[in-house]
C-alpha positions in Angstrom: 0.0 0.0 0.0 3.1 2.2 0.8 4.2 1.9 -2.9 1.1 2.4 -4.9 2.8 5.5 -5.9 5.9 3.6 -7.4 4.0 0.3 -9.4 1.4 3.5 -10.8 4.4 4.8 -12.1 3.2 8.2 -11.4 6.8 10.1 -11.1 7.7 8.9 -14.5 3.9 10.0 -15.9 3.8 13.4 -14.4 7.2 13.9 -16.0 6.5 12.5 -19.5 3.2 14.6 -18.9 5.1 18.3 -18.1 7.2 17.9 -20.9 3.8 17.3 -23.6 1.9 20.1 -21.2 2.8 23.0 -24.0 1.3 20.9 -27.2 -1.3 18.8 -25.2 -4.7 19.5 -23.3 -6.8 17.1 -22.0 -10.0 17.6 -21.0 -10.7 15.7 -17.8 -14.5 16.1 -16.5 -14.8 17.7 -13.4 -15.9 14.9 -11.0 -12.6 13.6 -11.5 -10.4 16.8 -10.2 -10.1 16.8 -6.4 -6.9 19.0 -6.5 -8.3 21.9 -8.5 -5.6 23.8 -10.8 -6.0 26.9 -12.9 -7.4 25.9 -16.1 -6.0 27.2 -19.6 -7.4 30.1 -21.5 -10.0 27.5 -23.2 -11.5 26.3 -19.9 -9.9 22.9 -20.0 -7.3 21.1 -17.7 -3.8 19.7 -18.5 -2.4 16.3 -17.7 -0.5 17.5 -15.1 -3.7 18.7 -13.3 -4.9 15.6 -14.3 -2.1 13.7 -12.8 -2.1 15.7 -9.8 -5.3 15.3 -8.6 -5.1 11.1 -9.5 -2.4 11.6 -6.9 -4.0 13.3 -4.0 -7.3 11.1 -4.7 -4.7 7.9 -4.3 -3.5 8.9 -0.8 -6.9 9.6 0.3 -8.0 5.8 -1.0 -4.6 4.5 0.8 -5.6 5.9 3.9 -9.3 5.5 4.2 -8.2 1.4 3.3 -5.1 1.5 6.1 -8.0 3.0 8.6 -10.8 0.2 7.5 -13.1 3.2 6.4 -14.6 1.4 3.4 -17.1 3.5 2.3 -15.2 6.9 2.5 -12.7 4.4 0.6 -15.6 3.6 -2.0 -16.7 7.3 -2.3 -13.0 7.8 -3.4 -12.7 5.3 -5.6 -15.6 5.8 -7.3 -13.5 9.4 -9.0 -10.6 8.0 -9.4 -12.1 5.1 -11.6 -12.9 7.8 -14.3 -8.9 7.7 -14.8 -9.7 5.0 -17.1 -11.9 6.5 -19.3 -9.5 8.9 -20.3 -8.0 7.2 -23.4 -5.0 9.8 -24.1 -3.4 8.8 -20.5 -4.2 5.7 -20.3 -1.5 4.5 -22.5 1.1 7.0 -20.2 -1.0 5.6 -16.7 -1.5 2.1 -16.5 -3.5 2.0 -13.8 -5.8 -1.0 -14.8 -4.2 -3.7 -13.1 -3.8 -1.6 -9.4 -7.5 -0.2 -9.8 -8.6 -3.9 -10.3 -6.6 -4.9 -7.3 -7.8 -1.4 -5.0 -11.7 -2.0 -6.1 -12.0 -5.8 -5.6 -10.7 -5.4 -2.0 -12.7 -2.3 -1.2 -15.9 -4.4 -2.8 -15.1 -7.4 -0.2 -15.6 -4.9 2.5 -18.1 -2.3 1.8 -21.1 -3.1 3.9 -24.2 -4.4 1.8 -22.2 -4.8 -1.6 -24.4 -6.9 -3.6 -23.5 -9.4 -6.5 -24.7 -6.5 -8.8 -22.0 -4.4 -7.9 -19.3 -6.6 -8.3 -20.7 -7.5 -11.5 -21.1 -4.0 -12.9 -17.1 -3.5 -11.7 -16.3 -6.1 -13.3 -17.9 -5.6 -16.5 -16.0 -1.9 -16.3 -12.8 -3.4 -16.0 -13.3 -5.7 -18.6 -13.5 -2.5 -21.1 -10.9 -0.6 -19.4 -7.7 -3.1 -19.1 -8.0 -5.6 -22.2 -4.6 -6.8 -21.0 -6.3 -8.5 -18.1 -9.5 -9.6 -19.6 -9.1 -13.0 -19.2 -8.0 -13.1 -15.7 -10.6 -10.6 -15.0 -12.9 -13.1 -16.3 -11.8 -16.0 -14.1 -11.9 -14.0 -11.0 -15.5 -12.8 -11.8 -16.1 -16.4 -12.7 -15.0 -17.7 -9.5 -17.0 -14.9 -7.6 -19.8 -15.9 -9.2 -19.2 -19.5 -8.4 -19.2 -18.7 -4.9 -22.6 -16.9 -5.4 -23.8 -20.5 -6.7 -24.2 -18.7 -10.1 -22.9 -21.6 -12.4 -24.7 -21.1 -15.5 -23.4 -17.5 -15.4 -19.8 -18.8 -14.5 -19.9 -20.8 -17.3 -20.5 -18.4 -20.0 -17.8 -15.8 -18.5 -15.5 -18.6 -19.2 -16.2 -19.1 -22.5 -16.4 -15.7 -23.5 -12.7 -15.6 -21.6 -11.9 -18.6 -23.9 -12.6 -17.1 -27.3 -11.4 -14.0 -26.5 -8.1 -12.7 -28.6 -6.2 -9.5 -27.9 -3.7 -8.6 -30.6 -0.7 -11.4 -31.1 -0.6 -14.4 -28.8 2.2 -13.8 -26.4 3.4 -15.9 -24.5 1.7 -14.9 -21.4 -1.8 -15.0 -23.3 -0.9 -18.8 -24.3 -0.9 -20.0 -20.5 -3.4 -17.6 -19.5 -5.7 -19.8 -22.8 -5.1 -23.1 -20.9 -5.7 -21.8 -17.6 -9.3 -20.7 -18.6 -9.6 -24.0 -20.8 -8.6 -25.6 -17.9 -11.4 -24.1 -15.4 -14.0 -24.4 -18.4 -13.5 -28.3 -17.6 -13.7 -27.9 -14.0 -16.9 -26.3 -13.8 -17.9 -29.0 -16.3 -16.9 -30.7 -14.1 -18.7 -29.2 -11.3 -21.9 -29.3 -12.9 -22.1 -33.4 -13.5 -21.5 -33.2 -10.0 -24.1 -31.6 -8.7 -26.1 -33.4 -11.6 -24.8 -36.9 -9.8 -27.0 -36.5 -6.7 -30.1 -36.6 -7.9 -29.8 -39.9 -9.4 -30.8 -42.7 -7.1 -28.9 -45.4 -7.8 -25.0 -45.4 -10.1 -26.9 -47.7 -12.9 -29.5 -44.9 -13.7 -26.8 -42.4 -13.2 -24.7 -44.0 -15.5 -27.6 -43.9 -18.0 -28.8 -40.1 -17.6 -28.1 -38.4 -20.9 -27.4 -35.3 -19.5 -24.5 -36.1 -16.6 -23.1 -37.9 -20.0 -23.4 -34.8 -21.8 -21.4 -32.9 -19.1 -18.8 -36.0 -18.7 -18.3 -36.0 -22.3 -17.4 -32.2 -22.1 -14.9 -32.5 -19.4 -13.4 -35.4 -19.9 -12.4 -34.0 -23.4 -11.0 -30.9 -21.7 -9.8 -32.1 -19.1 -7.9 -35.2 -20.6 -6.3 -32.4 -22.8 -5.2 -30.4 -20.0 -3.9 -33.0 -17.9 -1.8 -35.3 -20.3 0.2 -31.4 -20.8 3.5 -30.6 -18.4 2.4 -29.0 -15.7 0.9 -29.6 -11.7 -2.8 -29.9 -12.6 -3.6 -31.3 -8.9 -7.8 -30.3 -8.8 -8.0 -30.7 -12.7 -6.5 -34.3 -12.4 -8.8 -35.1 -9.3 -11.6 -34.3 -11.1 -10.9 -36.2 -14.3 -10.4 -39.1 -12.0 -13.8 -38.9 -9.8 -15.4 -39.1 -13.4 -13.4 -41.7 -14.5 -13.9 -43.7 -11.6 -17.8 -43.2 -11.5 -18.2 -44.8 -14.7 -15.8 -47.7 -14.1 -12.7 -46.5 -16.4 -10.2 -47.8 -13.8 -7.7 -48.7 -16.2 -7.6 -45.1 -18.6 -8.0 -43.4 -14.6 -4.7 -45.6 -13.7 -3.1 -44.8 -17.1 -3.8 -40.7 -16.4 -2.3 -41.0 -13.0 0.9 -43.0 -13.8 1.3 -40.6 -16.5 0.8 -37.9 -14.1 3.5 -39.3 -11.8 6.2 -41.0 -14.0 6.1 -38.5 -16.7 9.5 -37.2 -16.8 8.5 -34.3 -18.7 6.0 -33.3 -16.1 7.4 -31.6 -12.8 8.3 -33.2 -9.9 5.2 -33.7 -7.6 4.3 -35.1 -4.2 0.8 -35.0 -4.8 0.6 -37.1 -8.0 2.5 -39.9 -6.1 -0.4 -39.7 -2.8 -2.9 -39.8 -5.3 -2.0 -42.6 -7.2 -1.0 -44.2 -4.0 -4.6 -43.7 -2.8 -6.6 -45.1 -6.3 -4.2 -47.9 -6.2 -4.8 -48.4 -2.4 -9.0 -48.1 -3.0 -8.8 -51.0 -6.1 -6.8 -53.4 -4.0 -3.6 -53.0 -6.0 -0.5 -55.8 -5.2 1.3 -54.7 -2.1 4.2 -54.6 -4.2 2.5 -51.8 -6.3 1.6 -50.2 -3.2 5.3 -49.9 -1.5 6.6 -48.7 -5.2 4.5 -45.7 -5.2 5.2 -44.8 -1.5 9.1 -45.5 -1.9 8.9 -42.8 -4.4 7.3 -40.4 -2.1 9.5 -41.1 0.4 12.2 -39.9 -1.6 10.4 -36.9 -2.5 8.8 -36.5 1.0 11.1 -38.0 3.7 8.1 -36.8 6.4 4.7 -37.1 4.3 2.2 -38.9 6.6 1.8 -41.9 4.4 5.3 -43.2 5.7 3.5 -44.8 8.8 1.6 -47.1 5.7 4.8 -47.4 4.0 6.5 -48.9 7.3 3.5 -50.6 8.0 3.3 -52.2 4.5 7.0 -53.3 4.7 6.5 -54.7 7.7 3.8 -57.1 6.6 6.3 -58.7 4.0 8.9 -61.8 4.5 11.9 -60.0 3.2 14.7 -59.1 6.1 15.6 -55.8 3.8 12.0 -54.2 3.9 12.1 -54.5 7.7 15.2 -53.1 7.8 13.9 -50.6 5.3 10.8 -49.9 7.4 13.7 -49.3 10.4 15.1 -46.3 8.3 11.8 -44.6 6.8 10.4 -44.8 10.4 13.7 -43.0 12.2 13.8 -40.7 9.0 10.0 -39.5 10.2 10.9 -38.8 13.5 14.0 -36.2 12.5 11.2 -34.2 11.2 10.5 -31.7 13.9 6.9 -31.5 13.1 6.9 -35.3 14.2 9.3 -35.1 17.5 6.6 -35.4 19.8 3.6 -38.1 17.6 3.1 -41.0 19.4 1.7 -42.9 16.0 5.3 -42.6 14.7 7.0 -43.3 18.1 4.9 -46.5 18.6 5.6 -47.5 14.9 9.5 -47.3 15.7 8.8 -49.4 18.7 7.1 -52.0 17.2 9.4 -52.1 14.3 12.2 -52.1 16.8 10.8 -55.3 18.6 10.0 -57.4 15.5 13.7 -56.7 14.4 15.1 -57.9 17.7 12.5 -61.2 18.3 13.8 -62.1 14.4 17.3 -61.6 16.1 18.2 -58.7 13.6 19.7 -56.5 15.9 22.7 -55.9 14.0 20.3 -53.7 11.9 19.6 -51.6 14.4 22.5 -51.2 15.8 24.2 -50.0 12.2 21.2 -47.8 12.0 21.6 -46.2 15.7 25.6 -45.8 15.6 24.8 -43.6 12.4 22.2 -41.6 13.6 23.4 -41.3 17.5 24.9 -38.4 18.2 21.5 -36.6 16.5 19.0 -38.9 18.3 20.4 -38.3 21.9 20.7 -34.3 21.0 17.4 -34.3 19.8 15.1 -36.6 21.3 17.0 -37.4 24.6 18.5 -34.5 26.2 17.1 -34.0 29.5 14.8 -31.3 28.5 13.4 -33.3 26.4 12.6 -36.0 29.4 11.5 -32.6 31.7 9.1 -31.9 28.8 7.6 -34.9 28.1 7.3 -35.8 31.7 5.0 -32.6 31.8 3.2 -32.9 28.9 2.7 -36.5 27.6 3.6 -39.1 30.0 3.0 -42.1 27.9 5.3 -40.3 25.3 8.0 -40.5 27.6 7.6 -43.8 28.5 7.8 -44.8 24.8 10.7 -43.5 24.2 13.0 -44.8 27.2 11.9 -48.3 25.7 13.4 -47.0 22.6 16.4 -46.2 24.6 16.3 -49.3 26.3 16.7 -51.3 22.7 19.4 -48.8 21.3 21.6 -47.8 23.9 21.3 -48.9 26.9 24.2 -46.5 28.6 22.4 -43.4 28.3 20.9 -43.5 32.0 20.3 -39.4 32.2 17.3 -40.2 30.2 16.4 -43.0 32.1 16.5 -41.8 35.6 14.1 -38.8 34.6 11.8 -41.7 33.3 12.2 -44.2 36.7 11.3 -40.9 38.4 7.9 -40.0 36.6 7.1 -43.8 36.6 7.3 -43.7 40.3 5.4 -40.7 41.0 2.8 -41.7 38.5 1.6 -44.9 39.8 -1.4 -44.3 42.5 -0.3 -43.5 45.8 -2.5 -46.7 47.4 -0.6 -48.8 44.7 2.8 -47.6 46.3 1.8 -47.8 50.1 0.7 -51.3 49.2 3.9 -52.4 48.0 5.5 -51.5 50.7 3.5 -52.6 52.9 3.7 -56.1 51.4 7.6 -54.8 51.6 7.6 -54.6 55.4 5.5 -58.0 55.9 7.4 -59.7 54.1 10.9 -58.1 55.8 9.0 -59.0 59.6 8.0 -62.6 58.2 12.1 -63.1 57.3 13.2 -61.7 60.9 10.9 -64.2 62.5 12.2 -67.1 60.7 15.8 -66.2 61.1 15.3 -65.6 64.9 13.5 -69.5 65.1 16.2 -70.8 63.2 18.4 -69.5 65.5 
């Protein structure tokens, strides 16, 4: 907001404006003149006044916006809008782009702005800033989606995607697929809302016109999607379709595509999704730990490494447990996973499998490398304070993780002993030693007979 004044450009206009002042009046309407200068002989105003005034009504809009005053905001806005409809400047004050950007805020927050209103600004910017027509479009589509308005989202797309503006850059090219990309979507969108209403899938699958809608987006979407790029909600989509009608294996070729593409960027999400259509269709588990070895590479702490561990687990090989070891420890260097008890419990039981198959040289290769982190991460005695405050159970976990790896470490453990004792209900402990004390008397009475 500070440097509206710098991306207007409006140094470099008023400049580029004093040296045209001599050959070149402008006449600007009066509404639009807050700072009033002294007009020329002829009754009109220059560009400087022009420019000016544009100034002083931009630090009145900044400042009624920094104090939340939207509608002394709106009032402002509302004459310095006109600065569009002067053609001769516009070319020297590109202001479309920032004017979008200042109205659709002030719109959000005026009390009692209507759907009309935004619609009329939009329709205004539309005219002013042909640069930006088509993502003006795809904003107003997507306000007008969120105003449940999907016919009329629909044809603002394709008015946006048969729109041309002088020689397709390369900037207009993306902008093209974009808005072909959406027209799919809210395709899409509607055969969704179309799906409800059927009863049952088989009539579903019959209705002529969910098939209509299908039959659009698939065709746009399939298009969209087999080009580089992340197309996350566009794939989804194409896949819910695919799916519903029982295409599994074009669904399963769109998504390996999607993942193993080497043209395509790299991508967690692609992997997790075809992780989870392979997991819903009862894929091979040997399909299943492919695709999350991947994401592990990608994604050393993605959730879906708890499955992957667990997965590995459930095979006969001596390498995928050890595997399983590794992924799990990987997890828990995360710091965003220091203190799960899912993942701790998961090392645990991996740790226990590994010893009762008598595999412990595993995790002892696997500890020695990853010591001196472990014990400065997870088991520094402020660690043990902490978890003895917060999460008991926690701490108890991981001593017995301690208790497998390295057994020498007794800092850790005392702090443990300590909470265990104090935790463990005070009739419990005056029990014990009760039984103690019996048992001590019982022992002085037989060695005094025996005497």
């Amino acid at each position: 907001m500070d440097d509206i004044e710098t991306e207007l450009n409006i140094a470099a206009a008023a400049a580029d404006s004093r040296e045209d002042e001599g050959r070149n009046h402008v006449p600007i309407k009066p509404a639009v003149l807050l700072h009033q200068s002294h007009p020329d002989p002829r009754g009109l105003f220059t560009a400087a006044d022009f420019l000016k005034s544009n100034r002083k009504c931009l630090n009145l809009i900044r400042e009624a916006m920094l104090r939340h005053n939207w509608q002394e905001a709106a009032c402002y806005f509302s004459s310095y809008i006109q600065t569009l409809e002067v053609q001769t400047l516009s070319q020297v004050f590109p202001a479309s782009e920032i004017t979008w950007r200042l109205g659709t805020e002030i719109l959000h927050h005026v009390p009692n702005s209507s759907i009309d209103d935004f619609n009329a600004f939009y329709e205004q910017l539309k005219n002013f800033g042909v640069r930006n027509y088509s993502k003006i479009c795809l904003e107003h589509c997507f306000h007008l989606l969120l105003n449940k308005q999907m016919d009329e989202a629909k044809r603002q797309l394709s008015i946006a995607d048969s729109w041309r503006y002088g020689k397709q850059s390369t900037a207009q090219s993306l902008m093209k697929k974009l808005i072909r990309a959406y027209c799919g979507y809210l395709d899409y969108l509607i055969w969704s809302e179309k799906k409800p209403s059927a009863p049952d899938s088989e009539e579903a699958g019959n209705n002529h016109e969910m098939r209509t809608y299908f039959r659009q987006a698939s065709v746009t979407l399939k298009d969209i999607v087999s080009q580089p790029g992340v197309w996350d909600p566009f794939v989804l989509s194409y896949i819910h379709m695919l799916e519903f009608y029982e295409d599994e294996e074009a669904a399963l070729q769109v998504l390996e595509n999607y993942a193993y593409n080497k043209e395509f960027p790299l991508n967690p999400n692609a992997h997790v999704y075809l992780y989870q259509f392979l997991k819903r269709h009862q894929a091979p588990q040997a399909k299943l730990i492919g695709s999350l070895r991947i994401l592990h590479s990608l994604v050393p702490s993605h959730e879906l490494m708890l499955e992957l561990c667990s997965l590995l687990m459930h095979t006969k090989q001596k390498s995928d447990r050890e595997e399983a070891l590794a992924v799990s420890m990987d997890l828990l260097e995360f710091s965003s996973w220091k203190c799960d008890m899912k993942a701790w419990k998961c090392l645990l039981e991996i740790m226990n499998k590994l010893k009762k198959k008598k595999c412990m040289d595993a995790v002892k290769k696997e500890w020695d490398v990853r010591r001196s982190l472990w014990l400065s991460l997870h088991y520094r005695s402020y660690n043990g304070r902490k978890d003895s405050r917060e999460n008991v159970q926690l701490l108890m976990v991981k001593r017995d993780v301690l208790r497998i790896t390295d057994e020498n470490n007794r800092e850790y453990f005392r702090i443990a002993l300590k909470i265990e004792r104090e935790s463990k209900p005070k009739k419990e402990r005056l029990r014990k030693r009760k039984e103690r004390m019996v048992t001590k008397v019982k022992e002085k009475k037989k060695k005094t007979l025996n005497d």
